[in-house]
Each structure stands twice: as structure tokens, then as C-alpha cells.
N, CA, C and O atoms as CSV, one atom per row, in Angstrom:
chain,resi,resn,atom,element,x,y,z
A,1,UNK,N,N,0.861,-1.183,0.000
A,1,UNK,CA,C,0.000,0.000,0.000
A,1,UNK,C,C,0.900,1.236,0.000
A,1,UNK,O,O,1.791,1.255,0.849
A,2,UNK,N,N,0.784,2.291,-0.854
A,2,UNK,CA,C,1.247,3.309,-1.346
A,2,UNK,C,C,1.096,4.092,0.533
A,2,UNK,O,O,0.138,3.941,1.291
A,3,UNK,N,N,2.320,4.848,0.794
A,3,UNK,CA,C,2.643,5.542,2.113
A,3,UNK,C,C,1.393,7.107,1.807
A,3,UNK,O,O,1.228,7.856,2.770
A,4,UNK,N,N,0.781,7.366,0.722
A,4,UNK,CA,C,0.009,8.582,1.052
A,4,UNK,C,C,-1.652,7.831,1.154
A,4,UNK,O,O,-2.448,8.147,2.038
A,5,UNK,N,N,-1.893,7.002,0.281
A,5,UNK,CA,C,-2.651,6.071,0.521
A,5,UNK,C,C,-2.898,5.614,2.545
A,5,UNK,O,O,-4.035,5.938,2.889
A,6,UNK,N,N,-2.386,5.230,3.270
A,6,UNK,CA,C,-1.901,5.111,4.318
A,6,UNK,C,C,-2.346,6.355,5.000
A,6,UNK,O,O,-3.267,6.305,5.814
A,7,UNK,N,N,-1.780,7.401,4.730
A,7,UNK,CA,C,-2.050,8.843,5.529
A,7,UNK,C,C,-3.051,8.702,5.209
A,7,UNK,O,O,-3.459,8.136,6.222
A,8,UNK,N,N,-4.172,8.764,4.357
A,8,UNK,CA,C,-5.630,9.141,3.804
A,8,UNK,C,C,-6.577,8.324,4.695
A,8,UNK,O,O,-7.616,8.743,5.204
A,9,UNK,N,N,-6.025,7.020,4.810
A,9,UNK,CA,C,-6.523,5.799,5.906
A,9,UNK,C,C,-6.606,6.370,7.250
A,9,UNK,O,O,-7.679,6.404,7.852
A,10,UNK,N,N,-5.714,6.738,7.656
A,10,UNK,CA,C,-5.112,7.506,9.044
A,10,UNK,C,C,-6.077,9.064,9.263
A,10,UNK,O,O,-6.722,9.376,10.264
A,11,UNK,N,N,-5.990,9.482,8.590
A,11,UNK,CA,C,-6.288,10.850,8.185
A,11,UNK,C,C,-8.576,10.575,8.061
A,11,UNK,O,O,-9.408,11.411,8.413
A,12,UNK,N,N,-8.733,9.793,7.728
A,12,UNK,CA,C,-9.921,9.397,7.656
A,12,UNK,C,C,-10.073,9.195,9.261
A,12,UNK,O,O,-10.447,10.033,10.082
A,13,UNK,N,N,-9.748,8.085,9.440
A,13,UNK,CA,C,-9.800,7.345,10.893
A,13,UNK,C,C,-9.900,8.592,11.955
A,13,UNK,O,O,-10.925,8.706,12.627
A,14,UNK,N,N,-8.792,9.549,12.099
A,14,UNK,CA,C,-8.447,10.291,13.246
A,14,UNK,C,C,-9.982,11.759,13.135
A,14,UNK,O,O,-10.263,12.606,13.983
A,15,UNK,N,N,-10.703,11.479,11.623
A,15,UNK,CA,C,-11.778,12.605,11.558
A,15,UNK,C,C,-12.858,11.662,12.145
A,15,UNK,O,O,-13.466,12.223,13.056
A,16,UNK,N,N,-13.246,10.500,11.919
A,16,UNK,CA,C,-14.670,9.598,12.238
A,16,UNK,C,C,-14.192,9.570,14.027
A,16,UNK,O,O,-15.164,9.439,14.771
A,17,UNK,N,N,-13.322,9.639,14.472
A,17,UNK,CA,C,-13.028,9.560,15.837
A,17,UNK,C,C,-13.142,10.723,16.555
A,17,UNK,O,O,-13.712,10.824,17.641
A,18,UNK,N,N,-12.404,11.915,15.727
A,18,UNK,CA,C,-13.492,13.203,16.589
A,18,UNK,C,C,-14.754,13.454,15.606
A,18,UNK,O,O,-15.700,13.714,16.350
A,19,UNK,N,N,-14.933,13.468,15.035
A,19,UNK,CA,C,-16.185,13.561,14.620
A,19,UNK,C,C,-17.406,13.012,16.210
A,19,UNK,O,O,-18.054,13.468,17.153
A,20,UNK,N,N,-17.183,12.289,15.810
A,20,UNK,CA,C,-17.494,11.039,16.684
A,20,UNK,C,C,-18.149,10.791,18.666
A,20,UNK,O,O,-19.067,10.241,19.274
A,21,UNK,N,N,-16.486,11.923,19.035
A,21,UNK,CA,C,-16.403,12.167,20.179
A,21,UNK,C,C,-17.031,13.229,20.449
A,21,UNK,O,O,-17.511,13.469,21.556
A,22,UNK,N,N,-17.099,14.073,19.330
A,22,UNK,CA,C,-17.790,15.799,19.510
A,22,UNK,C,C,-19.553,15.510,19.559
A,22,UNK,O,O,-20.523,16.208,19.855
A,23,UNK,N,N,-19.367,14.164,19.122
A,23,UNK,CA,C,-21.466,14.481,19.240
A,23,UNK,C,C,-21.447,14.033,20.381
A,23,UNK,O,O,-21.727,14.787,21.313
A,24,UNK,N,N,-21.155,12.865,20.581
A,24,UNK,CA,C,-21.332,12.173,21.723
A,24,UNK,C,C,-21.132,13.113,23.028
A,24,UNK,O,O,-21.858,13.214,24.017
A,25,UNK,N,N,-19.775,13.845,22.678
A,25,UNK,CA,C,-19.809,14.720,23.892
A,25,UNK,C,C,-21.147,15.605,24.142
A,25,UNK,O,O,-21.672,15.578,25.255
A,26,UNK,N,N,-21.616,16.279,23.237
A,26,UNK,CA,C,-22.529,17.253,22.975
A,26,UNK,C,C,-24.321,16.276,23.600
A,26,UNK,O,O,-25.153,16.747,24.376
A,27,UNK,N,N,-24.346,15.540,23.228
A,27,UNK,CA,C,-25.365,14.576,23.651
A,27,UNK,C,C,-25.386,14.806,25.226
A,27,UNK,O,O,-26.291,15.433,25.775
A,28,UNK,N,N,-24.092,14.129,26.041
A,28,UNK,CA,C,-23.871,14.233,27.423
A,28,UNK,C,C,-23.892,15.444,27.770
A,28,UNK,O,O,-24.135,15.537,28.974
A,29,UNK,N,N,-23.748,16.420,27.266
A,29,UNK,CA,C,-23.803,17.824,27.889
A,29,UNK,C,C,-25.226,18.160,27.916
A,29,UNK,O,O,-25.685,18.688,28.928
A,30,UNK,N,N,-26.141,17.852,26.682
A,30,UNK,CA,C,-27.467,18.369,26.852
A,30,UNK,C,C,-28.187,17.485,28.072
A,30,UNK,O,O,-29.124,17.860,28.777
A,31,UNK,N,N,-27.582,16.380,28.117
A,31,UNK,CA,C,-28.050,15.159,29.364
A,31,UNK,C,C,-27.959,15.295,30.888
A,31,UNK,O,O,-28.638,14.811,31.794
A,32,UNK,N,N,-26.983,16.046,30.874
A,32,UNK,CA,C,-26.600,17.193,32.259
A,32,UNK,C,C,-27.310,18.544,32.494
A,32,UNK,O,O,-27.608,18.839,33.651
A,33,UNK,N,N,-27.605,19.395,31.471
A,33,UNK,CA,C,-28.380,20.605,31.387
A,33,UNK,C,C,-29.605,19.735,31.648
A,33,UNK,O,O,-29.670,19.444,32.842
A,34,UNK,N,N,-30.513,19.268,30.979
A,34,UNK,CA,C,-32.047,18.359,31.228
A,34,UNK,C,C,-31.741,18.156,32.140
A,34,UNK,O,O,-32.271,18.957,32.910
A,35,UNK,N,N,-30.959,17.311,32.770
A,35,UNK,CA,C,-31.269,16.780,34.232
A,35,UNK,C,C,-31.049,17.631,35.278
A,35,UNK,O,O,-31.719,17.277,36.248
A,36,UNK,N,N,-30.026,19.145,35.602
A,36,UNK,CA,C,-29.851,20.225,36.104
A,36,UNK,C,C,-31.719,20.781,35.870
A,36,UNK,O,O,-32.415,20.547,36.858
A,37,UNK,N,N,-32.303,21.323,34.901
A,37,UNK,CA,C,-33.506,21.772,34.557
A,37,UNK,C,C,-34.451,20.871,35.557
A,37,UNK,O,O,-35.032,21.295,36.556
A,38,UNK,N,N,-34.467,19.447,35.017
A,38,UNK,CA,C,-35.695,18.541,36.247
A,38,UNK,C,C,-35.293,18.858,37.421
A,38,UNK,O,O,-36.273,19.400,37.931
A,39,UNK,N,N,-34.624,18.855,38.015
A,39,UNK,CA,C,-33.846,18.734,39.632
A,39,UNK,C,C,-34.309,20.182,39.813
A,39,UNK,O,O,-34.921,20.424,40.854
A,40,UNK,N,N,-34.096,21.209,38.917
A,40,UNK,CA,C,-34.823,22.771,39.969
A,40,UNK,C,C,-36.176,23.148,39.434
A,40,UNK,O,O,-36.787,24.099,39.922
A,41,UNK,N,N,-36.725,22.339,38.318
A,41,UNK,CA,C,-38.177,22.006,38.478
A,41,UNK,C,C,-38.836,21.420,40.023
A,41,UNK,O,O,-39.526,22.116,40.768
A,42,UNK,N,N,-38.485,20.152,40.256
A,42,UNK,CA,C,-38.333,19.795,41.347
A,42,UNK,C,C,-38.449,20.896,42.723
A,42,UNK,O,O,-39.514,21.197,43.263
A,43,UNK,N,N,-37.422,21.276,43.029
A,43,UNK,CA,C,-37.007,21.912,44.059
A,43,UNK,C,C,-38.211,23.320,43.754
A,43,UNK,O,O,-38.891,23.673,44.717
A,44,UNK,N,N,-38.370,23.944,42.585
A,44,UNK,CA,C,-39.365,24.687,42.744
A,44,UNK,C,C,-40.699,24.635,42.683
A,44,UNK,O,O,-41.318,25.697,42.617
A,45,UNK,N,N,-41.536,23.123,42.698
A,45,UNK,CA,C,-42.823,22.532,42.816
A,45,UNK,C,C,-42.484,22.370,44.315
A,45,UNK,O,O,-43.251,23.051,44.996
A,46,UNK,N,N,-41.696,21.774,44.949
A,46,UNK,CA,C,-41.587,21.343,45.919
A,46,UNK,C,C,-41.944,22.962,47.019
A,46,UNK,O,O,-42.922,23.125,47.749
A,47,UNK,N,N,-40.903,23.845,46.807
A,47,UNK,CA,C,-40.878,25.049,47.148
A,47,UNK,C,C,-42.274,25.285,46.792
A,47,UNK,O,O,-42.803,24.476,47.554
A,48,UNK,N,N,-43.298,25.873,46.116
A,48,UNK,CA,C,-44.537,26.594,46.169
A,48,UNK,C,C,-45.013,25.616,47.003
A,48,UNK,O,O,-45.571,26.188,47.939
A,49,UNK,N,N,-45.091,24.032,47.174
A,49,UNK,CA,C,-45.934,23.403,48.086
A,49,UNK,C,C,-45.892,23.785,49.480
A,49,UNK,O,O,-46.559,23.501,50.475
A,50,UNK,N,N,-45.007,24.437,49.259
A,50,UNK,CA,C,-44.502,24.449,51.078
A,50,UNK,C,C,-44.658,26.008,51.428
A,50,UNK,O,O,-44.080,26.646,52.308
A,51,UNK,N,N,-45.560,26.416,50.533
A,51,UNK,CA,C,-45.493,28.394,51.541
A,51,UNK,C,C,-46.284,27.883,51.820
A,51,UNK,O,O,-46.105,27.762,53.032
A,52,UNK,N,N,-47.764,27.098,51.427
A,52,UNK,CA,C,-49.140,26.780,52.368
A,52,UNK,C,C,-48.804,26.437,53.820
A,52,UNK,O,O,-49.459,26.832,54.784
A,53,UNK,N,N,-47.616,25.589,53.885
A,53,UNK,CA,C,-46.991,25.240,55.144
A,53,UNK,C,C,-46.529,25.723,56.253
A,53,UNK,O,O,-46.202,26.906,56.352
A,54,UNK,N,N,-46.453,24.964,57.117
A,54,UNK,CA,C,-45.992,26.129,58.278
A,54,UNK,C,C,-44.285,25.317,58.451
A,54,UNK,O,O,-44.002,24.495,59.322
A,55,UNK,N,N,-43.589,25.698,57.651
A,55,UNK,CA,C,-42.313,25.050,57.142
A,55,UNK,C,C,-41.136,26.389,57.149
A,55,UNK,O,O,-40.259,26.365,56.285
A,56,UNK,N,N,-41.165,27.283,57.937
A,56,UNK,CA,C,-39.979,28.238,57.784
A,56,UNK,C,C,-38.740,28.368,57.261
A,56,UNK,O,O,-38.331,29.191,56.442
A,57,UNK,N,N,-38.055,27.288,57.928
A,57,UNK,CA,C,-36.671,27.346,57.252
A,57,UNK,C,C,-36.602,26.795,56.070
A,57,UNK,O,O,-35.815,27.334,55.291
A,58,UNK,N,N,-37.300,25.708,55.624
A,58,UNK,CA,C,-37.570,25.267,54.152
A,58,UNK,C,C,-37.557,26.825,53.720
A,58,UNK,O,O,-36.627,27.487,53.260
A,59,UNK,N,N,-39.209,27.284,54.086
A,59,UNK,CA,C,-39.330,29.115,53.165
A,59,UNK,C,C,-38.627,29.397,52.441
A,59,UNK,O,O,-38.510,29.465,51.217
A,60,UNK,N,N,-37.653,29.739,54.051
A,60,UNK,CA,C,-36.491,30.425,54.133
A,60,UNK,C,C,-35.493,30.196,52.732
A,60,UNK,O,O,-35.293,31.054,51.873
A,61,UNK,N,N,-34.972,28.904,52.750
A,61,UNK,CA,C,-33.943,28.205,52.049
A,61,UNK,C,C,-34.703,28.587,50.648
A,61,UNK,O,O,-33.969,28.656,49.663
A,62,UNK,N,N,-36.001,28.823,50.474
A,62,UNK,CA,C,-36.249,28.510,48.840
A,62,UNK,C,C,-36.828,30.197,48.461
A,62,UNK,O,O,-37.239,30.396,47.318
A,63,UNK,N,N,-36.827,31.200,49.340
A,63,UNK,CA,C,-36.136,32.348,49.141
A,63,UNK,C,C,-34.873,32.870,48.826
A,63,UNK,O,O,-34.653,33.935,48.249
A,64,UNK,N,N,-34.079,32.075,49.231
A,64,UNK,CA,C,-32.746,32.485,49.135
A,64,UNK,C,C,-32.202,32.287,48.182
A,64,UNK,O,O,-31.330,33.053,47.771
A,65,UNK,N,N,-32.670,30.874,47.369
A,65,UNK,CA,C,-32.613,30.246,46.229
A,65,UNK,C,C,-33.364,30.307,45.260
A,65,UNK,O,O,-33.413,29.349,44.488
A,66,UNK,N,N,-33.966,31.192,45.097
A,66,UNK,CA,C,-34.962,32.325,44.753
A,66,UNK,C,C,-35.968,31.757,43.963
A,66,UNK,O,O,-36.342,32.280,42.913
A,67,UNK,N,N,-36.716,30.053,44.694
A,67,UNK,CA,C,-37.787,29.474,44.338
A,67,UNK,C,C,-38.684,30.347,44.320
A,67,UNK,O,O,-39.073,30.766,43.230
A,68,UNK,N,N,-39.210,30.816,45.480
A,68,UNK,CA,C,-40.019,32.003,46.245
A,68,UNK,C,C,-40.215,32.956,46.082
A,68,UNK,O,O,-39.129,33.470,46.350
A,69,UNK,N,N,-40.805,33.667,45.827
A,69,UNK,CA,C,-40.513,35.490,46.803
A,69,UNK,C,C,-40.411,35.538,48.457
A,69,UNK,O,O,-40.773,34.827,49.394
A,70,UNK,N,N,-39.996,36.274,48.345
A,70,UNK,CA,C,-39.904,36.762,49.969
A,70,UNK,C,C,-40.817,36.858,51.128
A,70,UNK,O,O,-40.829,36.667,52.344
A,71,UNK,N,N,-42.060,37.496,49.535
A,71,UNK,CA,C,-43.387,37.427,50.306
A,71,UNK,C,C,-44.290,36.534,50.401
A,71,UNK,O,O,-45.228,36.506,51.197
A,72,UNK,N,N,-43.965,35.644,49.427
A,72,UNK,CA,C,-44.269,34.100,49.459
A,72,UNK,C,C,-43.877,33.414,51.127
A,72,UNK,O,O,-44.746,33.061,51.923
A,73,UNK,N,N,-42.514,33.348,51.361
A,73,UNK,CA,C,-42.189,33.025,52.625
A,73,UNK,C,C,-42.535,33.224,53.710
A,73,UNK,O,O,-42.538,32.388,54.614
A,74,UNK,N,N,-42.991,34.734,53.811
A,74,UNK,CA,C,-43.241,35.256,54.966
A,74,UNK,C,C,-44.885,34.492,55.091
A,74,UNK,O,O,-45.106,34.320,56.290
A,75,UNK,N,N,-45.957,34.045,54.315
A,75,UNK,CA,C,-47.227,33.465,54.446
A,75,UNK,C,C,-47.005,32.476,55.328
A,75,UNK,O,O,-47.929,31.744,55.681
């Protein structure tokens, strides 16, 4: 096999491999953002359930983390 032939082989190979790695990476990143998004969905359903409550420092914590308003908390 001709030595530029060879590079072209090589040269192919080393693009399908990042090619490759760049989606895949990109996949896992949107898989981390979605799951960051559910988790303070979460925390902010959870948070409005709890001003009906007589739950303060929860409130507190999901004011600060600015589930809430302030004046939400204070109810």
C-alpha cells in the first residue's frame, strides 16, 4: 500500500473519531443541562408546596434560592 494512501486511511480514521467524540460529547452535555432543569423544576414545585406550610426554614432556604418570593415566605 502506497505511504500517502496510508495517511488518507489515518487521516480518515483520526476525523470519524473526533467527529465522533464531539457528538457524543454534545449529547452528554445536553443530558446534564435536562437533568440540572428537572432537579430545579423539582425543588421549585416542591418550594410553592410548602409556603401553604408552616415550614420556615424550608421558606427560608427557597427564598434564598430564589424558588419564592420573599413574600411568598413570609405566608
Amino acid at each position: 500500500m502506497d505511504n500517502w494512501l496510508k495517511g488518507l486511511v489515518a487521516a480518515a480514521c483520526v476525523t470519524v473519531i473526533a467527529v465522533g467524540g464531539f457528538y457524543f460529547w454534545q449529547q452528554h452535555q445536553q443530558a446534564v443541562v435536562a437533568e440540572e432543569l428537572g432537579k430545579q423544576e423539582t425543588m421549585r414545585r416542591g418550594c410553592l408546596a410548602a409556603v401553604d406550610e408552616n415550614l420556615p426554614a424550608l421558606k427560608q432556604y427557597c427564598a434564598e434560592k430564589g424558588y419564592i418570593t420573599q413574600e411568598q415566605a413570609q405566608r
